[in-house]
N, CA and C of each residue as an Amber inpcrd file, in Angstrom:
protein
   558
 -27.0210000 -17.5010000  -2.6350000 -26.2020000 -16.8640000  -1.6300000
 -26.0580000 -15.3830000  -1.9950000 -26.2210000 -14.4440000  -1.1890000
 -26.3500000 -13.3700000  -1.1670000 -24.4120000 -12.3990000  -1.0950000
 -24.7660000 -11.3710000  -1.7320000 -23.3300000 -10.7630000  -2.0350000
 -22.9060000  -9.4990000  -1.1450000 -22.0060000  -9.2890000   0.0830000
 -22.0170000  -8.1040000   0.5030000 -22.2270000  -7.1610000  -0.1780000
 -22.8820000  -6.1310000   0.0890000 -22.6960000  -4.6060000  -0.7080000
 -21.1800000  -4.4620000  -0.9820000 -20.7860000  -3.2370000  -2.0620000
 -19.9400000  -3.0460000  -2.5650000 -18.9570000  -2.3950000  -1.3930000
 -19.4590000  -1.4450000  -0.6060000 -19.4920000  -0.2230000   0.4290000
 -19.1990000  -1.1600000   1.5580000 -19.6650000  -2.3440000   1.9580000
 -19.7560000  -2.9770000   2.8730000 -18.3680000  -3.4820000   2.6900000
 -18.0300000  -4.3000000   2.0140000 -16.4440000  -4.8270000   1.2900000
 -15.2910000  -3.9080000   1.9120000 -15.8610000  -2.9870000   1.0110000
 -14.7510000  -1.9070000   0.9120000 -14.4780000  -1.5360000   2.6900000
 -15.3110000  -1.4820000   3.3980000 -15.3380000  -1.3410000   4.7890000
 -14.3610000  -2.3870000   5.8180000 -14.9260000  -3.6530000   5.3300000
 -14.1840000  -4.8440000   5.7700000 -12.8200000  -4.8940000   5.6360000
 -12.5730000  -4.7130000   4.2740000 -11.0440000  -4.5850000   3.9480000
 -10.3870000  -3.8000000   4.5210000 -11.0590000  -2.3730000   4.6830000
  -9.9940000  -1.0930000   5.4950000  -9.8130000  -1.8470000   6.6220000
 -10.7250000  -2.0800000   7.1610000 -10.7550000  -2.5480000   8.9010000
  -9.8910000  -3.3610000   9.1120000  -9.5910000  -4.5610000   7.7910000
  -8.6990000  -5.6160000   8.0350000  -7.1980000  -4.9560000   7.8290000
  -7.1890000  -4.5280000   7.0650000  -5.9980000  -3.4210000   6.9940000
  -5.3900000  -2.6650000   7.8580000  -6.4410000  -1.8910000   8.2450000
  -6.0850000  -1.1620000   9.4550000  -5.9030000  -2.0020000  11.1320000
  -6.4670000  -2.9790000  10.7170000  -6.0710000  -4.0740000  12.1720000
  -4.5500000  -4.9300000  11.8180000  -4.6010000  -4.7430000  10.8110000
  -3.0370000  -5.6130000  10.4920000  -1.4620000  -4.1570000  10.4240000
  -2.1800000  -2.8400000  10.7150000  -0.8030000  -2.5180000  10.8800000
  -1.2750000  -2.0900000  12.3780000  -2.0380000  -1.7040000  12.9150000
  -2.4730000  -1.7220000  14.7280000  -1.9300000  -2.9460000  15.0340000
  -1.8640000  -3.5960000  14.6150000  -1.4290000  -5.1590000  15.0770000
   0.3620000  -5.2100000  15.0350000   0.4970000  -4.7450000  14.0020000
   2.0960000  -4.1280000  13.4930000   3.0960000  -3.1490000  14.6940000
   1.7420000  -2.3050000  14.5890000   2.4120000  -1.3840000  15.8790000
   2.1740000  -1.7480000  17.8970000   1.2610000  -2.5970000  17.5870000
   1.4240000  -3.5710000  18.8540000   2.6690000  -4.9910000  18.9770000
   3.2230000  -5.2110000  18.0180000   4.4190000  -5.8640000  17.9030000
   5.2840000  -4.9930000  18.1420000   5.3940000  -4.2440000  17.3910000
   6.7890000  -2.8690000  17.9280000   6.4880000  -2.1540000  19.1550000
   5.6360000  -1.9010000  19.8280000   5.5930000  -1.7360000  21.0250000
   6.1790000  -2.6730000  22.2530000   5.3620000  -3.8410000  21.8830000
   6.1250000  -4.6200000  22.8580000   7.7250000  -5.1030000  22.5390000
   8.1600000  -5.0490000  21.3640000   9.3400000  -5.3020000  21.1650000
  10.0600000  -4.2050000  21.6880000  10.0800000  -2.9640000  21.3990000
  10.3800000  -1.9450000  21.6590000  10.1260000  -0.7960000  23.1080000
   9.0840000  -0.4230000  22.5820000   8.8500000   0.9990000  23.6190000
   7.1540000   1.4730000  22.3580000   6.3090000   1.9670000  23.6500000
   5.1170000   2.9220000  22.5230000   5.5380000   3.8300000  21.2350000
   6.4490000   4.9760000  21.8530000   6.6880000   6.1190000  20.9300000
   7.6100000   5.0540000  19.7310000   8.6840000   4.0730000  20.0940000
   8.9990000   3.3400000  19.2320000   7.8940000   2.9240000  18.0380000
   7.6950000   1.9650000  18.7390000   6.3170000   1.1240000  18.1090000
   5.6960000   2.0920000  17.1720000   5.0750000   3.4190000  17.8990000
   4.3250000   4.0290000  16.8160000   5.3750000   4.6150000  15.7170000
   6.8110000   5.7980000  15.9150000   7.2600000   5.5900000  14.6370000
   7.7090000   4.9060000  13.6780000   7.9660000   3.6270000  14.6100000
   8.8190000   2.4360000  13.4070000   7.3960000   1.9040000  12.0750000
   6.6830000   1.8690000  12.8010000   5.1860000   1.7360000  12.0450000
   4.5880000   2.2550000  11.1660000   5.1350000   4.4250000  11.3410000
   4.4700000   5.2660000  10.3820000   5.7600000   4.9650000   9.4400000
   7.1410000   4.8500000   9.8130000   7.8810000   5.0750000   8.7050000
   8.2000000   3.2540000   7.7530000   7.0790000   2.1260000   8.5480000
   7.3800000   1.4150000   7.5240000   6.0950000   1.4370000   6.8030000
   4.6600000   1.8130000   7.3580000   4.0250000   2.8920000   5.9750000
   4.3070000   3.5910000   5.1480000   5.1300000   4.2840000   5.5810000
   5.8440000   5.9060000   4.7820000   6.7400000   5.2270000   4.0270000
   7.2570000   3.6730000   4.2750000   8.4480000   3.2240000   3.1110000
   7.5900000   2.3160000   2.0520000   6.5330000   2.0100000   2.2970000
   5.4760000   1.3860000   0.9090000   5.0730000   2.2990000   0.5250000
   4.2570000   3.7310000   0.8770000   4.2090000   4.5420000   0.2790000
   4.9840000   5.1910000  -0.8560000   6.3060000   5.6830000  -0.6490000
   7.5070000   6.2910000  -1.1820000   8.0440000   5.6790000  -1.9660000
   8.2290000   4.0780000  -1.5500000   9.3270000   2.9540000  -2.5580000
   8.4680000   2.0940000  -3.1340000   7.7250000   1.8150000  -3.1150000
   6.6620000   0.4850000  -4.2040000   6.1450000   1.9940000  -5.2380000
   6.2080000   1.0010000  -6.2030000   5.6550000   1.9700000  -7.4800000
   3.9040000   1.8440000  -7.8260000   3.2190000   0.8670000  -6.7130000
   2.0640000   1.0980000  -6.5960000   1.4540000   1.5740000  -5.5300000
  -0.1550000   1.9600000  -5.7120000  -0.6270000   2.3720000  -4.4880000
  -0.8420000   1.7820000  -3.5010000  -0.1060000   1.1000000  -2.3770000
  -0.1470000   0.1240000  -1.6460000  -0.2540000   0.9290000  -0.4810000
   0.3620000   1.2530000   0.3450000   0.1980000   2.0520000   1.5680000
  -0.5730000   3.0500000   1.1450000  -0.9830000   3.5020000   0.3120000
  -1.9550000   4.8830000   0.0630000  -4.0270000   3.9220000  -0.0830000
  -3.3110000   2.7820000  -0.8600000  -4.9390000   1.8170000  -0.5450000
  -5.3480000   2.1580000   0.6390000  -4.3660000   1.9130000   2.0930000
  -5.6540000   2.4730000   3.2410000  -6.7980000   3.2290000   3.1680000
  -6.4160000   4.3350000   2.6070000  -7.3260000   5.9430000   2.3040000
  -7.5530000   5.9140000   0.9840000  -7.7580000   5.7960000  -0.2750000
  -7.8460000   5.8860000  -1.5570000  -8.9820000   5.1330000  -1.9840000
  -9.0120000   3.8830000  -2.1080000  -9.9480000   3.0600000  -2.1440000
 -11.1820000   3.5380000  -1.6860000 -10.9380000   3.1940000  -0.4710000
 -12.1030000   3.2750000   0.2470000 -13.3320000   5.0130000   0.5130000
 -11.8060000   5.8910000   0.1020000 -12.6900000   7.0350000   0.1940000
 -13.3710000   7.6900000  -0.6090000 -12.5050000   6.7020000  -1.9380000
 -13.6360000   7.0330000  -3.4530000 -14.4570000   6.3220000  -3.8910000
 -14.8900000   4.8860000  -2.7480000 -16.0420000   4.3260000  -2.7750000
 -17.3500000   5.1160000  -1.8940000 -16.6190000   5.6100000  -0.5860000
 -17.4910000   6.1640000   0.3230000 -17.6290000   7.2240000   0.2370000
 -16.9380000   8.2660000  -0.5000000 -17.0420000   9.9220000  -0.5370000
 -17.1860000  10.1860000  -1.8230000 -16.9120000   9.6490000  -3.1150000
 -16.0920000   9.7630000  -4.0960000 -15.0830000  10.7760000  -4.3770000
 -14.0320000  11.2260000  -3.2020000 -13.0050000  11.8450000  -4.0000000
 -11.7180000  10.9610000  -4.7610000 -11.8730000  11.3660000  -5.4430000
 -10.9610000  10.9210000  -6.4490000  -9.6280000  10.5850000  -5.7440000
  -8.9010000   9.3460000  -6.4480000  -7.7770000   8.4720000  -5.6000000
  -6.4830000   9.3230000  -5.9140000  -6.5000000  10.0710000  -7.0860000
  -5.4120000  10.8450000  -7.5690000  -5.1660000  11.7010000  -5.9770000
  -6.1460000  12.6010000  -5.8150000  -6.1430000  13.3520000  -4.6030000
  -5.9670000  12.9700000  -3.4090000  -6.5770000  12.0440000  -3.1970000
  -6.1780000  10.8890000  -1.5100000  -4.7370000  11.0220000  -1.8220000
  -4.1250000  10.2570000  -3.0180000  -3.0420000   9.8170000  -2.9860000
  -2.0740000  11.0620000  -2.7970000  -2.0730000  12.6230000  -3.1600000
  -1.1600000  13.2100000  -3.0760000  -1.3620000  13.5390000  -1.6790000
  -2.1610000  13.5850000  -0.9910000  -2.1780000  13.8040000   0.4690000
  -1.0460000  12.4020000   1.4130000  -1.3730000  11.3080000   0.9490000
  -0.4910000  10.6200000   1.6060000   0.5430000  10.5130000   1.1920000
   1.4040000  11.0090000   0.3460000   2.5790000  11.6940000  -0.1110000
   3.3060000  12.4200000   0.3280000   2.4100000  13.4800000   0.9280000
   2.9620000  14.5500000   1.6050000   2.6630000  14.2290000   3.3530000
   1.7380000  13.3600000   3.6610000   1.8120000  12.6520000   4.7490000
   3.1020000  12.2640000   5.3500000   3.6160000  11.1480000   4.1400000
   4.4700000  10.3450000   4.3430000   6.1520000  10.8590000   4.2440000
   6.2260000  12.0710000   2.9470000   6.9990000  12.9440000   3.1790000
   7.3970000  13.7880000   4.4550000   6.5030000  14.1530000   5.4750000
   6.2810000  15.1630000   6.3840000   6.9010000  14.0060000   7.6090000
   6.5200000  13.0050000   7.5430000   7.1240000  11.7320000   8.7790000
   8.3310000  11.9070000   8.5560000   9.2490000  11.6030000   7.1820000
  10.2160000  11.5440000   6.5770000  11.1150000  12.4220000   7.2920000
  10.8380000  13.5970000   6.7350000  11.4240000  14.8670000   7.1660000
  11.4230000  14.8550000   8.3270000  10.0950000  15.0450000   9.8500000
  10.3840000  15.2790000  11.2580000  11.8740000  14.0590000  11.6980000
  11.4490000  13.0750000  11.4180000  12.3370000  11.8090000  11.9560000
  14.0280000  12.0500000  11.3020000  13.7970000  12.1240000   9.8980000
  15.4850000  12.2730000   9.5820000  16.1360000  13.8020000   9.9610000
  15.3710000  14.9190000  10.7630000  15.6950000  15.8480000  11.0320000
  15.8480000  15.8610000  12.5610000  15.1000000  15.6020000  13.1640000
  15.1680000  15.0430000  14.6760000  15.3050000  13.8610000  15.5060000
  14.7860000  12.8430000  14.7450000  15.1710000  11.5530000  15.3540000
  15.3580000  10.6450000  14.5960000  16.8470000  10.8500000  14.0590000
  16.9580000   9.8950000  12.6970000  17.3980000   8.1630000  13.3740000
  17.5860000   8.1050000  14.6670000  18.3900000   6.9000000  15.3160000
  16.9960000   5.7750000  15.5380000  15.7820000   6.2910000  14.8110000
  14.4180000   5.3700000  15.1820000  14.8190000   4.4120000  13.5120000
  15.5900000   4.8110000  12.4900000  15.5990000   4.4230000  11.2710000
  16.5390000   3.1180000  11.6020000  16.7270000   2.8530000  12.8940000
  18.0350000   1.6260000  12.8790000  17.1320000   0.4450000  13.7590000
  15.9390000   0.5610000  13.4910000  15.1810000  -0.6220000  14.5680000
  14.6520000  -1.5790000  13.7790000  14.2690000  -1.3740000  12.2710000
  13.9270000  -2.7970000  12.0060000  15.0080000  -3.0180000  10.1460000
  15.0250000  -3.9200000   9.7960000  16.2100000  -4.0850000   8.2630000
  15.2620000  -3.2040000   7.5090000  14.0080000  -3.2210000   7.0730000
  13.3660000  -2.3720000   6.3140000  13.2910000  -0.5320000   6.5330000
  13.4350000  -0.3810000   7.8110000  13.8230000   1.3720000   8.1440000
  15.4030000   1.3390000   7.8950000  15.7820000   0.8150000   8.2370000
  17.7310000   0.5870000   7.5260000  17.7240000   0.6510000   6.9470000
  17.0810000   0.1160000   5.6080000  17.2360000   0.1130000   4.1610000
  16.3720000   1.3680000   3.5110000  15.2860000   1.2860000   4.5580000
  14.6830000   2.7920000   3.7930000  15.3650000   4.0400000   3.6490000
  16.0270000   3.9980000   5.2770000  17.0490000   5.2440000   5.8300000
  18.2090000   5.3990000   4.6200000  18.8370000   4.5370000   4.1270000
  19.8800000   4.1920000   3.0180000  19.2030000   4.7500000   1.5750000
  18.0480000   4.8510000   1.3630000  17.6110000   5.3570000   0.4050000
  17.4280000   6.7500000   0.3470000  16.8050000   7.2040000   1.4900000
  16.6870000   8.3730000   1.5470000  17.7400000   9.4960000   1.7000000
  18.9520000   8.8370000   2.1890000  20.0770000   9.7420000   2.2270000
  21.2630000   9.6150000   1.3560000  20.4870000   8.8770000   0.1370000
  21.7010000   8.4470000  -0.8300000  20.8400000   8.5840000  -2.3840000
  20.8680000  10.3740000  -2.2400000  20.4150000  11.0160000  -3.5980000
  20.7030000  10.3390000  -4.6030000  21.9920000  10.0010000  -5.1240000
  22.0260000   9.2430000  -6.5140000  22.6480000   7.6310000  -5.9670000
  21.7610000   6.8740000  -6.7260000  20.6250000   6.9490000  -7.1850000
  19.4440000   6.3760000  -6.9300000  19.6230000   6.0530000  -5.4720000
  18.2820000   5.7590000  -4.0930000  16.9400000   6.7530000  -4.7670000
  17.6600000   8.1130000  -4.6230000  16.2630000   8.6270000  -4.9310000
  15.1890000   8.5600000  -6.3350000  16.0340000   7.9430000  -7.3620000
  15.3720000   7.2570000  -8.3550000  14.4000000   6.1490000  -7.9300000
  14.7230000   5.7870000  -7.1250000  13.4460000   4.4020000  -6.7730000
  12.0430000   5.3960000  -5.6130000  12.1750000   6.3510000  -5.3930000
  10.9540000   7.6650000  -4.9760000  10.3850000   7.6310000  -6.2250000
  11.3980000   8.2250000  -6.9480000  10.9330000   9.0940000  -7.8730000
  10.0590000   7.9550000  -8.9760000  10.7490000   6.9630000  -9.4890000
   9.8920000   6.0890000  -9.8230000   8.3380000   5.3330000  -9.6090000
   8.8970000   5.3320000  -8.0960000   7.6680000   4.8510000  -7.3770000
   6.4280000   6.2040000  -7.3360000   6.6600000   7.2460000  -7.2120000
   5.8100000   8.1380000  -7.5940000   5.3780000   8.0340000  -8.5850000
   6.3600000   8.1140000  -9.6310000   5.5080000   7.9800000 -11.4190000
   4.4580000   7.0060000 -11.3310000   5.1240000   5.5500000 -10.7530000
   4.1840000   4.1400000 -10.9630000   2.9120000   4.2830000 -10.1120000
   3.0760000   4.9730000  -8.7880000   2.0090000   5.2580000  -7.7950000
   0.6940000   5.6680000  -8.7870000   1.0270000   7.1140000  -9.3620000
   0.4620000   8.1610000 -10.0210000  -0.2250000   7.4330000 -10.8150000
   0.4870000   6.6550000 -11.4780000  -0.4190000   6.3380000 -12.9020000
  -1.1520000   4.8460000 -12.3240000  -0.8980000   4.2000000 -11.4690000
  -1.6780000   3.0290000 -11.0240000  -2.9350000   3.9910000 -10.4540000
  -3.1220000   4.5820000  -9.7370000  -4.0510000   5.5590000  -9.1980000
  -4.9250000   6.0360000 -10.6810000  -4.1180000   6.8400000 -11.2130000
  -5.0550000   7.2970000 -12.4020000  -5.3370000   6.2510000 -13.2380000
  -5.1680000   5.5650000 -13.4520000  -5.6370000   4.0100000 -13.9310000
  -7.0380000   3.8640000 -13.2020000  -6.5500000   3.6740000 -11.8550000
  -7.8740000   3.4010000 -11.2000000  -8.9650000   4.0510000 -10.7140000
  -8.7910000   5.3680000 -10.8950000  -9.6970000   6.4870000 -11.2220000
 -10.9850000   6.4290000 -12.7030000  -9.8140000   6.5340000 -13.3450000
 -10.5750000   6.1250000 -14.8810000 -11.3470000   4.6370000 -14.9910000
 -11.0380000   3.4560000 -14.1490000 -12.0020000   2.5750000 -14.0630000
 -12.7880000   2.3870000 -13.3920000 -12.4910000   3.1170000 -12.3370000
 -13.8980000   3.7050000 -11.4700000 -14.5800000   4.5370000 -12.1420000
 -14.7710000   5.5400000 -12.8080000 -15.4450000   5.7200000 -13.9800000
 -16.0880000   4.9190000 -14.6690000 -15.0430000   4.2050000 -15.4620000
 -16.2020000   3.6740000 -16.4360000 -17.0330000   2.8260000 -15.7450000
 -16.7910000   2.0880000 -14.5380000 -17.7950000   1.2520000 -13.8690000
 -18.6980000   1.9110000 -13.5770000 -18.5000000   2.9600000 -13.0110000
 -20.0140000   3.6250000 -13.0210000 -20.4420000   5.0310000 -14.2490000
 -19.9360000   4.4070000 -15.0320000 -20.8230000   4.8740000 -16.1570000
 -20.4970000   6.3570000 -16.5520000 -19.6830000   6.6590000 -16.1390000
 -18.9810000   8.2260000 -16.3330000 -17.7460000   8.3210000 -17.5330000
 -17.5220000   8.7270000 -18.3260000 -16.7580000   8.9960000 -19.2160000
 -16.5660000   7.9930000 -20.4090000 -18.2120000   7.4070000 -20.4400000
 -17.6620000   5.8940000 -21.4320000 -17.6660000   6.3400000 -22.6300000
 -17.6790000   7.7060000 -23.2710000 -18.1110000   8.2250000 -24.6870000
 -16.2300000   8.4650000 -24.5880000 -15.7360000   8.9540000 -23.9170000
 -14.2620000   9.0080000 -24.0820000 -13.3580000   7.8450000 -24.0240000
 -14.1610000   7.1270000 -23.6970000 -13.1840000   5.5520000 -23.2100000
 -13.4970000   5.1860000 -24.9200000 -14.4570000   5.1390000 -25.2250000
 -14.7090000   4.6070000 -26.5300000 -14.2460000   5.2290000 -27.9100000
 -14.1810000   6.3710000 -27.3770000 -13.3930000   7.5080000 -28.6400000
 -12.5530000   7.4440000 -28.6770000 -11.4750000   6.4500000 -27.6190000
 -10.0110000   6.7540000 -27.6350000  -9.2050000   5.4610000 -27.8410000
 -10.5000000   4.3320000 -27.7000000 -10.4610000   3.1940000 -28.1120000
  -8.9840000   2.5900000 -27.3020000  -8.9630000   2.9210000 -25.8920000
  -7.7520000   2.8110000 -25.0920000  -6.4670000   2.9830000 -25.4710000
  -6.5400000   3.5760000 -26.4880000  -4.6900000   3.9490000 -26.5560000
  -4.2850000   4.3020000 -25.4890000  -4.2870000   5.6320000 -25.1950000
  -4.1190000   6.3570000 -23.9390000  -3.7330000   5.2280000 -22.5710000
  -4.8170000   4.1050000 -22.5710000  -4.0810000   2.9520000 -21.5320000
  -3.1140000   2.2540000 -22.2060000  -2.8770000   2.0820000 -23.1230000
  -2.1340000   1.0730000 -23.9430000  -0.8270000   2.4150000 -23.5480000
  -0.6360000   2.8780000 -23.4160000   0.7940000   4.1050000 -23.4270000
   1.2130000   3.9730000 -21.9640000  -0.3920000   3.8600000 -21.1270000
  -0.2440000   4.0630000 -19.6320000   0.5910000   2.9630000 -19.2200000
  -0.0330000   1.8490000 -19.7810000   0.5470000   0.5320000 -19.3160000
   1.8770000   0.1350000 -19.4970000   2.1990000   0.9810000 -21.0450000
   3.7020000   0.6920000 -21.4050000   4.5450000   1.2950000 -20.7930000
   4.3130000   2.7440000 -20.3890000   5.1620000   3.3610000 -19.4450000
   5.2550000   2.6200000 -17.7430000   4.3910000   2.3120000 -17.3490000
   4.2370000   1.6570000 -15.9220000   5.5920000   0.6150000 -16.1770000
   5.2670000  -0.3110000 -17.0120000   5.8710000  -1.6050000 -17.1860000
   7.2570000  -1.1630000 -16.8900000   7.5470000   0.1210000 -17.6140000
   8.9080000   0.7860000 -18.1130000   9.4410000   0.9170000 -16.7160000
   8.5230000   1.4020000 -15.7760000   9.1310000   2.0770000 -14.5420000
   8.8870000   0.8090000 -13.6270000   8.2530000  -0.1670000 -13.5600000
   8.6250000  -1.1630000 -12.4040000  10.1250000  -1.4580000 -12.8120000
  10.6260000  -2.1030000 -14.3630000  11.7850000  -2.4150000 -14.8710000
  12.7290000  -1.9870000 -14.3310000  12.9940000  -0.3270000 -14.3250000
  13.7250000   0.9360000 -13.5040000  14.1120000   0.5120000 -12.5810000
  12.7080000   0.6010000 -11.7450000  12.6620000   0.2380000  -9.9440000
  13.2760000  -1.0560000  -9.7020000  12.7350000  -2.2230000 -10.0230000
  13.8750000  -3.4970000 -10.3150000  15.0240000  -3.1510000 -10.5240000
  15.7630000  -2.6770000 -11.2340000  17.1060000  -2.6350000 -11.7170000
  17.7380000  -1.8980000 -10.3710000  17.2130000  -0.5800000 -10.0460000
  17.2090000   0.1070000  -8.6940000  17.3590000  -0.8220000  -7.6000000
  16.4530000  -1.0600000  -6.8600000  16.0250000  -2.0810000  -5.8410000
  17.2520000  -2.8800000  -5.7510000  17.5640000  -3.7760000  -6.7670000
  18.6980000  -5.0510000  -6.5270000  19.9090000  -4.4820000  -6.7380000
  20.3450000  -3.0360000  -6.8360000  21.3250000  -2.6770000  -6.2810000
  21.7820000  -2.1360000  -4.7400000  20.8840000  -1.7310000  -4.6500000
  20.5060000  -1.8500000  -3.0590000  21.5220000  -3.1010000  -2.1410000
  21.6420000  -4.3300000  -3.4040000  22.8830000  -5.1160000  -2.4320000
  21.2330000  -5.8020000  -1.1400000  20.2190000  -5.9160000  -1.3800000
  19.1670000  -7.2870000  -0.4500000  19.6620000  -8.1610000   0.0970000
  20.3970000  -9.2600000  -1.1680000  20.9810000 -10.0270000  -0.5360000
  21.7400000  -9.9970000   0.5200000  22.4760000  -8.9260000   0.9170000
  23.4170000  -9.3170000   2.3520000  22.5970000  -8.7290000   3.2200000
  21.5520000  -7.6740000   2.9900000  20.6040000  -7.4040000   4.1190000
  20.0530000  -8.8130000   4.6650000  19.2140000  -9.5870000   3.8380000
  18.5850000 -10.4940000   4.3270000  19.3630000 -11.4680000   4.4720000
């Protein structure tokens, strides 16, 4: 049995991805209204982006564009950062009343306007973003054969530090997160 190409995969997956939040924003449309539908959609992208400490909403574009282009995921990723920042900002500056349509924009909205210490779970999730990304930069590398004289000279400490700090900051974000008070949301 024969194995899709690597490129081919990587294709499938965006597509499935990208049909599962088109699909997302065709639920909020009809629940809602279009212009609804489409912001409730960018800002519950813009809230996996910002609040998960991995690259999860940034996978749309990252992945796939450093299989198909190779730019580097570090770089995708600060673009959808400032993507997702820039939604942030138009909506809580002009139309902050779209943040009350689904429990997850409620709860995002609650984060974002409650500096201490909401904005520790950004700021976290950036650190964890960052270094899951540069993680996966550097093993895209060594899979294809780029930097293995440094991978071997360094005999992975450098990941062994990466990993311990990550661990450190999901912990954070946990401790964060379940103050948030979930339970009476859900």
């Amino acid at each position: 049995m024969s194995q899709a190409h690597p490129r081919k995969q990587v294709l499938i997956k965006f597509a499935l991805l990208m049909a599962l939040l088109i699909g997302y924003f065709f639920y909020l449309w009809v629940k809602f209204d279009a212009a609804t539908g489409a912001v409730t959609a960018a800002l519950t992208w813009s809230f996996f982006v910002l609040c998960t400490p991995v690259a999860d909403a940034g996978f749309l574009l990252d992945f796939p564009l450093r299989l198909l282009f190779g730019i580097r995921m570090v770089i995708s990723e600060v673009v959808v950062w400032v993507l997702a920042g820039a939604i942030n900002a138009s909506v809580l500056l002009w139309a902050p009343a779209y943040y009350e349509t689904t429990v997850l924009t409620r709860l995002f909205h609650q984060i974002l306007i409650t500096p201490w210490p909401y904005w520790g779970i950004v700021l976290l999730s950036g650190a964890g973003t960052f270094l899951s990304v540069k993680f996966g930069d550097e093993l895209m590398d060594v899979l294809h054969h780029r930097e293995r004289d440094f991978f071997h000279s360094h005999q992975f400490k450098q990941e062994l530090i990466l990993i311990a700090f990550f661990l450190m900051i999901v912990f954070g974000y946990y401790e964060l997160i379940s103050s948030l008070g979930l339970e009476d949301v859900l």
